[in-house]
C-alpha positions as CSV (number, residue, x, y, z in Angstrom):
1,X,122.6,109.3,105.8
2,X,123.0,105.5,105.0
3,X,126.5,104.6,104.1
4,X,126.8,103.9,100.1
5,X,126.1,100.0,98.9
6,X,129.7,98.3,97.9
7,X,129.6,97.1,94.3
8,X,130.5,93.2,96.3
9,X,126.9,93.4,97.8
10,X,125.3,90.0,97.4
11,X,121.6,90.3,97.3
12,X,119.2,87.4,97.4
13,X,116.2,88.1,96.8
14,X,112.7,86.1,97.9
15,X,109.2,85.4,96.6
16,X,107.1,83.1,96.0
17,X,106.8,83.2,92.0
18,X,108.7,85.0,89.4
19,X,107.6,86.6,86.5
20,X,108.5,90.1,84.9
21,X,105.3,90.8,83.5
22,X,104.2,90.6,87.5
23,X,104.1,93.3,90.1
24,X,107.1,91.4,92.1
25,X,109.2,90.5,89.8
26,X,109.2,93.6,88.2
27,X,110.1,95.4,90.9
28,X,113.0,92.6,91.5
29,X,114.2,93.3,88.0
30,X,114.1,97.1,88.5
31,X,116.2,96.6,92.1
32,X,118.9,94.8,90.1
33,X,119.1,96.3,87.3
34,X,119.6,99.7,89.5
35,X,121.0,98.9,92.5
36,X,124.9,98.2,92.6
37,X,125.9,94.5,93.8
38,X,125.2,90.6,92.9
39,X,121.5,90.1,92.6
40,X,120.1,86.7,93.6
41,X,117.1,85.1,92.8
42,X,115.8,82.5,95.3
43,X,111.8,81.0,94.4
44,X,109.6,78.2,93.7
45,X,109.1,79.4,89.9
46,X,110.3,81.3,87.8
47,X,108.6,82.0,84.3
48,X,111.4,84.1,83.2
49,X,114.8,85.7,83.8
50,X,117.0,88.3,83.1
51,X,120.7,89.4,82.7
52,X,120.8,91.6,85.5
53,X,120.0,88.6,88.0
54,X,123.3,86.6,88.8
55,X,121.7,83.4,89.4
56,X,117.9,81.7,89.8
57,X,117.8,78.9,92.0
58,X,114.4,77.1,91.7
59,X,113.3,75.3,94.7
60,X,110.2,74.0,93.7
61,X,107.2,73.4,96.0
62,X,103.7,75.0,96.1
63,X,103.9,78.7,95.3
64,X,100.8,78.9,98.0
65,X,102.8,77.1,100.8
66,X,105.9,79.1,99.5
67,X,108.2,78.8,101.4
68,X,106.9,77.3,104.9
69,X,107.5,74.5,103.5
70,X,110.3,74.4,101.7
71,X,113.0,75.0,104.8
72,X,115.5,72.7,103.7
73,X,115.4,74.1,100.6
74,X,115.5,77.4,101.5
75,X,118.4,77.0,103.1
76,X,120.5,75.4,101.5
77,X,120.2,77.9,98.9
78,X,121.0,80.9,101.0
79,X,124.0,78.9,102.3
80,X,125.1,78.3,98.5
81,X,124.7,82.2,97.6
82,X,125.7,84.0,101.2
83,X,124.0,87.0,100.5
84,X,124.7,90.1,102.4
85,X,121.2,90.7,102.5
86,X,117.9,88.9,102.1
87,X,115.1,90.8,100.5
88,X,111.7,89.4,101.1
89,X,109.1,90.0,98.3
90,X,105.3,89.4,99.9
91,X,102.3,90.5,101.0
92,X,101.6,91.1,104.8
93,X,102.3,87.0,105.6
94,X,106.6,87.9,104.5
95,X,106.5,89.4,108.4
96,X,106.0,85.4,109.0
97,X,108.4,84.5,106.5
98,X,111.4,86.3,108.1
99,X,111.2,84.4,111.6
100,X,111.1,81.1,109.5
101,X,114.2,79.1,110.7
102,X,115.9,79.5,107.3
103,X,115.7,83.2,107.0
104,X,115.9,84.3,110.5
105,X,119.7,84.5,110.6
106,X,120.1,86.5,107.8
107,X,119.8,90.2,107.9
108,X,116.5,91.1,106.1
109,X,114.7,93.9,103.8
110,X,110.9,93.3,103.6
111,X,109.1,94.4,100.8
112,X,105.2,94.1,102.4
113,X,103.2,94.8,98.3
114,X,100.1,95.1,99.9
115,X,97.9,94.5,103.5
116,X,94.8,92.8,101.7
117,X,91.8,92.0,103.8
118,X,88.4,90.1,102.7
119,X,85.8,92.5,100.9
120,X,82.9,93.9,102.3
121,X,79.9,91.6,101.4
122,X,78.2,94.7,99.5
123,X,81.8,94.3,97.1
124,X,81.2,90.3,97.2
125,X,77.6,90.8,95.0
126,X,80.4,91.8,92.2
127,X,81.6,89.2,91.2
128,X,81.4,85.0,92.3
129,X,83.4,83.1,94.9
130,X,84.7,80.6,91.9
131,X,86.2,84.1,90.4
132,X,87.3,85.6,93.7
133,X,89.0,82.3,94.9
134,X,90.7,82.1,91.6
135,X,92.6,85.6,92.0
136,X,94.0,87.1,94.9
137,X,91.0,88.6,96.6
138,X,89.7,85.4,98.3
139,X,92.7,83.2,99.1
140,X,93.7,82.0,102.3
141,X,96.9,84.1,102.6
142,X,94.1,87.3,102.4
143,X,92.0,85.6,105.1
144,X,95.6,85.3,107.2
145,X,96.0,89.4,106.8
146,X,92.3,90.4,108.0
147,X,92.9,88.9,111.1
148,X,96.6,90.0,111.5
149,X,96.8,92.1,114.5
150,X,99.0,95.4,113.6
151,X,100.8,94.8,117.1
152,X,101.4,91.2,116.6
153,X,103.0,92.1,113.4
154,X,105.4,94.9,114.7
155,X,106.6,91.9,117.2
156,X,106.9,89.6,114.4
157,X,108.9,92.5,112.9
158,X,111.5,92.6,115.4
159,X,111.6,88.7,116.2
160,X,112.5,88.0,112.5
161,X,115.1,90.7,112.7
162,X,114.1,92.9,109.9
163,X,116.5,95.9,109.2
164,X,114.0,98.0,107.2
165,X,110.3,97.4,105.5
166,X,109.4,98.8,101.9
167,X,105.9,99.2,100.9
168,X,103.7,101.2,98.4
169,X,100.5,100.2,100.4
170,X,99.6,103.3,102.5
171,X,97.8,100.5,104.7
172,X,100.7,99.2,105.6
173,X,102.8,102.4,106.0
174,X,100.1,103.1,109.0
175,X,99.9,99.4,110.7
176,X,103.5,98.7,110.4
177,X,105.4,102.5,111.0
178,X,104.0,103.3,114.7
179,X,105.7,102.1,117.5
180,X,108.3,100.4,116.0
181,X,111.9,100.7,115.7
182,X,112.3,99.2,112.5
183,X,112.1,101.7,109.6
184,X,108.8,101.7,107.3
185,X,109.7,103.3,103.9
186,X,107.0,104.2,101.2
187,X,108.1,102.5,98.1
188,X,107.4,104.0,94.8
189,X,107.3,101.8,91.9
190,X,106.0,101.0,88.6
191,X,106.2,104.2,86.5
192,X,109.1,103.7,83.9
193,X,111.0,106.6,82.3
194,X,109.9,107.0,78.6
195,X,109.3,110.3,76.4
196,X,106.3,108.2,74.2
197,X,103.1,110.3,74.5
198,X,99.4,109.0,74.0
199,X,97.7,111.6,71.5
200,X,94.6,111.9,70.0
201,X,94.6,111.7,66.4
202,X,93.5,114.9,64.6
203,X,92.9,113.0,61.5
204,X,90.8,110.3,63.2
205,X,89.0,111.2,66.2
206,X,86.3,109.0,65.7
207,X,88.6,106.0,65.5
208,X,89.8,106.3,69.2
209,X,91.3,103.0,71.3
210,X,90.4,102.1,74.3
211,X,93.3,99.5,76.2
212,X,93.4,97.4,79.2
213,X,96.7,95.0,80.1
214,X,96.2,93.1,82.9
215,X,95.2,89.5,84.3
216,X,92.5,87.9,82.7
217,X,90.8,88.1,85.5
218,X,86.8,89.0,86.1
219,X,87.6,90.8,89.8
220,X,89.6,93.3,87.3
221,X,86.5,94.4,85.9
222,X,86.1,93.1,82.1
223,X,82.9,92.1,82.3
224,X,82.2,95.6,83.5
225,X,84.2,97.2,80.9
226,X,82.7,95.0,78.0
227,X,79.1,95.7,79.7
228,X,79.7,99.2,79.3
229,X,81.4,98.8,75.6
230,X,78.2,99.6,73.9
231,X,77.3,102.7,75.4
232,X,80.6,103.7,74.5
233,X,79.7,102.6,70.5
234,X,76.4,104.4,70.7
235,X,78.3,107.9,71.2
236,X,81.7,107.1,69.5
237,X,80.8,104.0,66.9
238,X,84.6,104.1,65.7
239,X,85.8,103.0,69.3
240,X,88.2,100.3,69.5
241,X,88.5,97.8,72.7
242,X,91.8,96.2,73.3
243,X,92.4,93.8,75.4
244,X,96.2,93.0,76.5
245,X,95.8,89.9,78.6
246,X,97.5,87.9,81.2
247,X,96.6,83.9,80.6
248,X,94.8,83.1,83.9
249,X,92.4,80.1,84.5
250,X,88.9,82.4,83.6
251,X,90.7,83.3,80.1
252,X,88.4,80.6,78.2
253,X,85.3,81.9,80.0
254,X,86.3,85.4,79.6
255,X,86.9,84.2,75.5
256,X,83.4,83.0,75.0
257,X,82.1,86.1,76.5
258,X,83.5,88.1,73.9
259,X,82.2,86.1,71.0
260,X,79.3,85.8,72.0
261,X,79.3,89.8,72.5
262,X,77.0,91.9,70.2
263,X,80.2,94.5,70.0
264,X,82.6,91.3,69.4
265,X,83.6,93.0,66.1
266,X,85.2,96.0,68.0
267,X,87.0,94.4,70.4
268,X,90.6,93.1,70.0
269,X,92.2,90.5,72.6
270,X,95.6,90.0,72.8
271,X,97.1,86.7,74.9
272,X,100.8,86.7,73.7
273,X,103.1,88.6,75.5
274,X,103.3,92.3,74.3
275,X,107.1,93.0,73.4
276,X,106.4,97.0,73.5
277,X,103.5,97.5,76.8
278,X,104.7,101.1,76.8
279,X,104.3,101.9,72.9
280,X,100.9,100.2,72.8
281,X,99.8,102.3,75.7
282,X,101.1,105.5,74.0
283,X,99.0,104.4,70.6
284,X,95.8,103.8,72.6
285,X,93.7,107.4,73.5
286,X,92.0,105.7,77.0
287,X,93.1,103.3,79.6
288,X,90.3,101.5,81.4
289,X,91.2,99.7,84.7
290,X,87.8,98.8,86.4
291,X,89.0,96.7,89.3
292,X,86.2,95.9,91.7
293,X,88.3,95.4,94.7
294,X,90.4,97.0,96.9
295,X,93.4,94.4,96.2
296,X,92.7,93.2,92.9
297,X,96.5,93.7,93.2
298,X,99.0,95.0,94.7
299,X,98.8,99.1,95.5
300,X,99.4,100.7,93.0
301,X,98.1,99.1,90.2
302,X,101.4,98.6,88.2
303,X,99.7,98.7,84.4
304,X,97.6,101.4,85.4
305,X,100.7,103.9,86.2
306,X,103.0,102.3,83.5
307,X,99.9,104.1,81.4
308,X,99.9,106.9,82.9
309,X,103.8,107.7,82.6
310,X,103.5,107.8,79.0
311,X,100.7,110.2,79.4
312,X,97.4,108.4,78.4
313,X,94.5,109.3,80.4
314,X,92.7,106.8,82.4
315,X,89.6,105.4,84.0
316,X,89.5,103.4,87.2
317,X,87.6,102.9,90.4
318,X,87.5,103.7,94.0
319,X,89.9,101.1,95.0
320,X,92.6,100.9,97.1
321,X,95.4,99.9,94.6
322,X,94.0,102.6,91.9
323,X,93.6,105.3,94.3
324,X,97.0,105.1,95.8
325,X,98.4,106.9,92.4
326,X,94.9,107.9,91.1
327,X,93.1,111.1,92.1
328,X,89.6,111.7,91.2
329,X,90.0,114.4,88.3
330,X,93.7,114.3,88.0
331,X,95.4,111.8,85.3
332,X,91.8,110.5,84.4
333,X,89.0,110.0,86.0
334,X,87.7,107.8,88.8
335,X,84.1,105.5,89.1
336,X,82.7,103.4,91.5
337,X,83.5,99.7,90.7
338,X,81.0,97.2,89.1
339,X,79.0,100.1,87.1
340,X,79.2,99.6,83.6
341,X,77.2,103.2,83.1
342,X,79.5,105.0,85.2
343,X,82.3,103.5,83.1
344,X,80.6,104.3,80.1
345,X,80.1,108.1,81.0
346,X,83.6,108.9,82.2
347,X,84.9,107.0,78.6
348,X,82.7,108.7,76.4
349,X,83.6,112.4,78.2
350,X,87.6,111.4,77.6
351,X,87.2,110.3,74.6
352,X,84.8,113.5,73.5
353,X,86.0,116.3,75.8
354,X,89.6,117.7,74.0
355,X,90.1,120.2,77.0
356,X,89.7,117.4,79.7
357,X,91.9,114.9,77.7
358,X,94.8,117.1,77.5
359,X,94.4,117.9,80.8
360,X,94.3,114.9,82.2
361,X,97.1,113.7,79.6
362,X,99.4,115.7,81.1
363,X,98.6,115.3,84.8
364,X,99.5,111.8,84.6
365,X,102.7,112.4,83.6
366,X,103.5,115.0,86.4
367,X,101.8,112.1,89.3
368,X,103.9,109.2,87.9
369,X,107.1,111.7,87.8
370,X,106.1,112.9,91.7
371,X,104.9,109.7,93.4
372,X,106.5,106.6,91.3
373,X,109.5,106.0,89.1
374,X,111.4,103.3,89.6
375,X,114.6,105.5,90.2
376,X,113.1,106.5,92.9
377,X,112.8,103.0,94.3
378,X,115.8,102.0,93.8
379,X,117.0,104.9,95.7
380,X,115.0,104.0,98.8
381,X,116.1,100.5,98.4
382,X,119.6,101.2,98.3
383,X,119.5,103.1,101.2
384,X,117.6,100.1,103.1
385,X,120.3,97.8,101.9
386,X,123.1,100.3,103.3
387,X,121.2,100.8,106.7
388,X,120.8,97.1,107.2
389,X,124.5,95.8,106.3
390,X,125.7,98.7,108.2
């Protein structure tokens, strides 16, 4: 057993961006807000901050170079807090970030989010390469992982002197946790603890809401979902689609497809931050997450449980970052990506089927209680901060 963490610890936490409405700096909020000690925040933006950090230092620079070239920087900053322990927030590429020359001499917790690799070509026909290049399934960093060799990364491991990886990616549970002495530690994340429940409404079943909150991104599937919005009219006309988006660069383009929409009437898009996610998910009846890739985002799709932990059924695809918390038939249902008449079915037989609702209402409260929480990951983290200070 890993000695406690002392209440002095000085964390300093490092990624590329901040934002709490984002996968990483949520899960930097939730460490800090959890996990005893002086939380740091070192990055090259930050949209947004919170009580729980001690400090933000802002070091500027390209968030895609972040932080290869920003050493200096870097640097200095860590000299200024002298953490106890660096925790790196990344994707596969923060195994190259913790032999940098700034980082190396600190001792290190790697969060790895995800192990992304370029989609098949058959996936590719989905969507365009302006739309692709535009989110994180075609960007360079994605291009760096497919050709990462899983032994060249365990050495990378040990040469930056990492005390202990986190990761809710299976992927990277199997690459990085044989043949390595560096502990590998699945990280559940994302579900929040709230007693809100998604109901359908006795007195209006024919009124039903149908939510996504995400990026407004095409890769995560809304021109499927408003492709398949019609079918969904034609068997439950009082349907409601709401939209809970992310400003992203196809958010004008994404706009104009609405309006010009035959079911624009029924469709409600929402661009300002939402200052209750969880209650709006609890007052919706479906969730829709139609993501067409395997790493739209990071495993597992953080809106998609935050749904699911206040009980509202949900609708996703065969992808890697809804399948890590998603099982077909349990806590919703599951479709291949880019089929709008798949999506339409599984909606319609939600939103019509009582027995099945219920059902898979209350699954997805018992997954997000088993596999996520974010009590849980602090636990694990705390536990990797202990074994690495040690």
């Amino acid at each position: 057993m890993s000695p406690p963490v002392p209440a002095t610890l000085r964390v300093a936490h490092v990624l590329a961006e901040f934002s709490t409405r984002e996968a990483m700096g949520r899960t930097v909020l939730e460490t800090a807000s959890r996990v005893p000690g002086q939380h740091f925040l070192i990055t090259a933006r930050a949209h947004d901050g919170h009580p729980a950090l001690a400090g933000v230092l802002e070091i500027g620079g390209s968030v895609g170079t972040f932080p290869v070239r920003r050493q200096a920087a870097l640097a200095a900053a860590l000299e200024q807090i002298r953490p106890d322990v660096v925790h790196v927030h990344a994707g596969a590429l923060g195994l190259g970030w913790a032999a940098l020359p700034a980082l190396r001499p600190w001792r290190k917790v790697l969060t790895v989010y995800a192990w992304p690799t370029i989609p098949p070509f058959a996936q590719m026909r989905g969507s365009t390469l302006a739309e692709m290049r535009t989110s994180n399934v075609l960007q360079p960093r994605v291009l760096a992982t497919s050709v990462l060799h899983p032994a060249a990364a365990r050495r990378l491991l040990r040469f930056g002197r990492v005390g202990a990886v986190l990761s809710p990616d299976p992927r990277v549970l199997r690459l990085l946790g044989a043949s390595t002495k560096v502990p590998v530690h699945r990280l559940a994340s994302g579900a929040p603890a709230d007693d809100r429940r998604a109901r359908l409404d006795p007195e209006h079943p024919d009124r039903p809401v149908i939510l996504f909150a995400g990026r407004a991104e095409t890769v995560r599937g809304l021109d499927t979902l408003l492709d398949a919005f019609p079918a969904v009219l034609a068997r439950v006309p009082g349907a409601r689609l709401r939209l809970l988006l992310l400003p992203r660069p196809e958010l004008p383009a994404i706009l104009s497809r609405i309006r010009g929409a035959d079911v624009a009437s029924a469709v409600e898009v929402v661009t300002d931050p939402v200052p209750d996610l969880l209650g709006a998910m609890a007052s919706a009846q479906v969730g829709a997450w139609p993501f067409k890739f395997d790493y739209t985002t990071s495993p597992p799709a953080m809106a998609l449980v935050e749904a699911m932990s206040v009980g509202l059924p949900v609708v996703g695809t065969d992808v890697a970052c809804v399948r890590s918390v998603l099982d077909p038939d349990r806590g919703g249902l599951v479709v291949p990506p880019g089929r709008p008449d798949a999506l339409a079915a599984a909606l319609n037989r939600l939103l019509t089927d009582r027995e099945l609702w219920e059902r898979s209402a209350r699954t997805a409260v018992t997954i997000t209680r088993e596999r996520c929480g974010w009590d849980n990951a602090a636990r694990t983290t705390e536990r990797s901060y202990a074994s690495s200070v040690a």
